[in-house]
N, C-alpha and C positions, 0 to 999 in steps of 0.2 A: 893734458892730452899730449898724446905723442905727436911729433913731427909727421913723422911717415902718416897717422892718422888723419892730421892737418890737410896733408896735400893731396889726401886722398876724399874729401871735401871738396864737392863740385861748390858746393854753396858759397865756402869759407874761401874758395882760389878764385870765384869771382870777386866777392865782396872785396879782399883784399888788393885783387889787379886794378876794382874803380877805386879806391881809395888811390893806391901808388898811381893809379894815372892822373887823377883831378889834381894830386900832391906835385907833381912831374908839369902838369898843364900851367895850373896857377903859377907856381912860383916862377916857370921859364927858363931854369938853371938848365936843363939838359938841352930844353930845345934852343937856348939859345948858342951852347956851345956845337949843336948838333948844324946848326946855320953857319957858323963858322966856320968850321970844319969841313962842312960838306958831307961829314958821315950822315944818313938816314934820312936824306932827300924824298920829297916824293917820289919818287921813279922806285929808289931801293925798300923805301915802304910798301909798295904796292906790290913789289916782287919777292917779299919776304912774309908780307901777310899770305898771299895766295898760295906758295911752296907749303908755307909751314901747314897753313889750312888745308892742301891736298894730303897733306901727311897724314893730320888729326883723321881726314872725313878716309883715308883707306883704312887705318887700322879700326877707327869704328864700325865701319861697314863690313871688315873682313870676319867679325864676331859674329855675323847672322848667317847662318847656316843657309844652302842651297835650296835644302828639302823644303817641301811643304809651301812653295812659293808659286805653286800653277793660279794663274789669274781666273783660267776655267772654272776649277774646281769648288773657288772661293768667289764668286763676285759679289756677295753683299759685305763682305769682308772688304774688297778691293774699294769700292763703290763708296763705304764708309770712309777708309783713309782719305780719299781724294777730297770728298767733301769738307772731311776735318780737320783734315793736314793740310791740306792745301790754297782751298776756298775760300773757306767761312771765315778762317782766321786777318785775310785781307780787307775782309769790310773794312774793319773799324781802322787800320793804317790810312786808307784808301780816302774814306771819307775825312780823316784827320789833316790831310794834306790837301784835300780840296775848301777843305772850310780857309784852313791856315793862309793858303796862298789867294784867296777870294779875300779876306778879313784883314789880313796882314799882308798885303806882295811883297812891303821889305823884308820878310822872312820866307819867301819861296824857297830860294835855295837850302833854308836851315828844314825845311818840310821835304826836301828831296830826301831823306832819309827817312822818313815813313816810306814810301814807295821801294826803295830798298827791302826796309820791314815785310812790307807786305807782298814781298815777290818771294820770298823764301819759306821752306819748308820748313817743316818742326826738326827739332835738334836730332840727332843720327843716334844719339845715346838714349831715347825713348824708349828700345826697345829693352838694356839691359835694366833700366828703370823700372820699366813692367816687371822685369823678372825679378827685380828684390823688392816692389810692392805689389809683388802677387797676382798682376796685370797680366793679361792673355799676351805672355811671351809672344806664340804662334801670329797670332794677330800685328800686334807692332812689327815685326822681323819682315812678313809679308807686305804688309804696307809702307814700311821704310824703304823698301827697295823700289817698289812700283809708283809710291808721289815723288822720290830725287831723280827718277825718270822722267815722271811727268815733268821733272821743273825743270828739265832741260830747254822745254817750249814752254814754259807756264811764266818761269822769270822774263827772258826774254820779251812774251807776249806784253805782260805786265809794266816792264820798265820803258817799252815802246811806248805802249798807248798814253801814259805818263807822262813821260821824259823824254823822247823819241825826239824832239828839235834840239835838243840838252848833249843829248848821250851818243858817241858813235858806235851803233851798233852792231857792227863785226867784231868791236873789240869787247864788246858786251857779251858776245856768242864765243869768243874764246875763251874768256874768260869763266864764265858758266862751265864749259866744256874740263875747263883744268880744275877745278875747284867739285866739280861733282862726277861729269863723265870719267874720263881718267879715271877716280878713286872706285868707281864702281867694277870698271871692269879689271881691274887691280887686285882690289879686294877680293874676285872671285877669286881669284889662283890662292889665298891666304885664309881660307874659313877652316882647314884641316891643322892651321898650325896651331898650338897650343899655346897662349900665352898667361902669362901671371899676371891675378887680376890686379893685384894689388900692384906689378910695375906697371899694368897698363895704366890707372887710375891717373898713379903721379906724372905719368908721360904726357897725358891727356887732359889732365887739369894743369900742369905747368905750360903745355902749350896756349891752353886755351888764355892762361893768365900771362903771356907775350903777347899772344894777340890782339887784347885786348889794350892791353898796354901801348903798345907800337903803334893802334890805332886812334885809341879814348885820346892817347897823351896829345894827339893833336884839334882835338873838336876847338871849332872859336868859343868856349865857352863867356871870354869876356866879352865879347861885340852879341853876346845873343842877350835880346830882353828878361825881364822877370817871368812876363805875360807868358812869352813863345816857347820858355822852360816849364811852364806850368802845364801849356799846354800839351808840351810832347808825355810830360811825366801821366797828364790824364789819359790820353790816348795809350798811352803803353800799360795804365791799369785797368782799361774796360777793358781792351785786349789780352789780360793773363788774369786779373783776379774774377772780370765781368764774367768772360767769357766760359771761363775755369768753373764757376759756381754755377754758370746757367745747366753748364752741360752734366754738373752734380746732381742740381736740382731734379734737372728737366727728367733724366735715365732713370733716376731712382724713384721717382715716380712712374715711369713707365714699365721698372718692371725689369732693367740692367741689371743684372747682376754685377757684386764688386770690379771681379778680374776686368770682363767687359768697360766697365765706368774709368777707370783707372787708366787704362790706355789710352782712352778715348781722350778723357781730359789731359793726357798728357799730349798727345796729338795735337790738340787744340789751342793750347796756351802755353806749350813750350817751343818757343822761336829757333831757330839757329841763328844767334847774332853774327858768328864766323864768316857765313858766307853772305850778311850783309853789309860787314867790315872790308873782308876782301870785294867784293861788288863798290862799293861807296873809294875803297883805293886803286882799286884797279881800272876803274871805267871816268870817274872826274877828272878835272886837270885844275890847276889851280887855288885860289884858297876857298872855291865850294867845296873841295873837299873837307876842310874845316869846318865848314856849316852844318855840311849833313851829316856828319859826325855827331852832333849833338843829339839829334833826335836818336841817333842806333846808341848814344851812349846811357842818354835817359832809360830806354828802352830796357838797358841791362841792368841799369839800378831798379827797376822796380820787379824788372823778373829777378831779380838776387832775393829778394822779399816774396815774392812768389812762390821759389821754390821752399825757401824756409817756413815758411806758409803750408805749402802742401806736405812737409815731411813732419812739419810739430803737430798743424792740425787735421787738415783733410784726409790725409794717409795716415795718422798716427794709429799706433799697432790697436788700444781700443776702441778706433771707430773701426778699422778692419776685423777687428773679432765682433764686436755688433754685428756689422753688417753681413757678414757670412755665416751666423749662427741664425740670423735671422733668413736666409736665402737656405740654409739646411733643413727646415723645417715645411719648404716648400718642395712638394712630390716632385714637378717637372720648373726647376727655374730658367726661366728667358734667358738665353742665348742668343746673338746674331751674327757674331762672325760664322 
């Protein structure tokens, strides 16, 4: 396989960033000459994860076009992202963090990053996802825009009611702001420009594989138990694969059609880890920020396996020709965006 094709692998530029990071983490070679040095301190980590992640989240968001985005005109469309995108997908963080720090308190801090998890919206690239697996483009593009609004107040709310004696929350609100606001209204001035998909891909998977790296390479992985890794690894696959298959099952018996289901579960079980990387460096101070690393870094190994998941099997091109020959044969099929 080619290079250029490599990098153009969301899948294969995570997989690869946790590897180099747990590789980076373990051994200590970098970090400890990094402590030496003084290069890549907390402070300059926390300021180069969130730059670099306002960069990633404008040029994704400047791909969705303006049109067809009235909240009016669509609100069962609107109605659904929020529940999907937004909501539903923080139970299961939510309740993970409250077991974890009931169960285990000496791992409270390693469970501050489920809460993280569970304050973020679904990935910004959902939408182009839909449109190479055949997902209601219209739909993801309208609801990407209107849940990273919502979670202008949504994170916040959430990292409060959590974290709120932990966290200071001004610098929690600014940070949200540069990390989503910013790139939002950014983005609008850049939906006209024309870019190549294939520089965007590798622009946008090598960022994402620094950021990951800048951030994975620091989790306490050695001070964290077997038990409290077992745990986070469980909770991040009720959360992508539980979640992912409910919402398979549940539509397609109800009567979704593909494009509709396809969105939806993407919506659902695909996180934005970036802006719970930058949240977890930009808003902690000292080595919690190590702890709660772990949980957002488990988080990404099982969604690396998620998504390969959904592209070998769930998405793969013959269950999509099933499933739409079989939706062709019906006079009027269900629709509800």
């Amino acid at each position: 396989m080619k290079t250029v094709a490599l990098l153009c692998s969301s899948a294969f530029m995570m997989c690869l960033a946790v590897v180099v990071s747990l590789a980076t983490n373990f051994s200590g070679v970098l970090s400890d000459a990094f402590a030496q040095s003084g290069i890549l301190n907390s402070g300059m980590r926390s300021n180069l994860t969130i730059f670099f992640l306002a960069v990633m989240m404008t040029i994704s968001l400047s791909r969705i076009p303006s049109k067809n985005l009235s909240p009016v005109k669509n609100p069962k469309s609107l109605v659904r992202g929020l529940l999907l995108g937004l909501i539903v997908p923080s139970f299961i963080p939510i309740a993970g963090f409250l077991l974890i720090s009931a169960w285990m308190p000496e791992y409270e801090t390693y469970a501050w990053g489920l809460v993280f998890v569970a304050a973020t919206p679904f990935a910004a690239s959902v939408a182009p996802l839909s449109l190479i697996l055949r997902g209601d483009m219209v739909h993801a593009a309208r609801c990407t825009i209107y849940v990273y609004i919502a979670a202008l107040l949504w994170i916040p709310f959430i990292v409060w009611v959590f974290l709120g004696k932990y966290v200071e929350m001004s610098g929690l609100v600014i940070t949200v702001f540069e990390v989503i606001g910013i790139p939002i209204v950014i983005s609008r001035f850049f939906t006209w420009v024309k870019v190549n998909k294939t520089a965007m891909a590798v622009v946008l998977n090598c960022t994402i594989f620094f950021l990951v790296w800048l951030s994975a390479s620091s989790a306490n992985f050695k001070s964290a138990g077997i038990w409290v890794l077992a745990a986070f690894v469980l909770v991040a696959a009720l959360r992508s694969f539980g979640l992912g298959l409910i919402i398979d099952r549940g539509e397609k018996k109800m009567g979704v059609g593909w494009s509709q289901r396809v969105t939806d579960i993407l919506m659902t079980s695909y996180k934005n880890k970036g802006i719970a990387l930058a949240l977890c460096a930009g808003v902690l101070v000292g080595p919690v920020i190590g702890n709660a690393m772990v949980a957002i870094t488990a988080s990404i190994v099982v969604e690396v396996l998620w998504v390969a998941f959904m592209d070998s099997v769930l998405f793969s091109k013959r269950r999509m020709e099933s499933s739409m020959a079989a939706e062709s044969q019906i006079a009027e099929p269900q629709n509800v965006s």
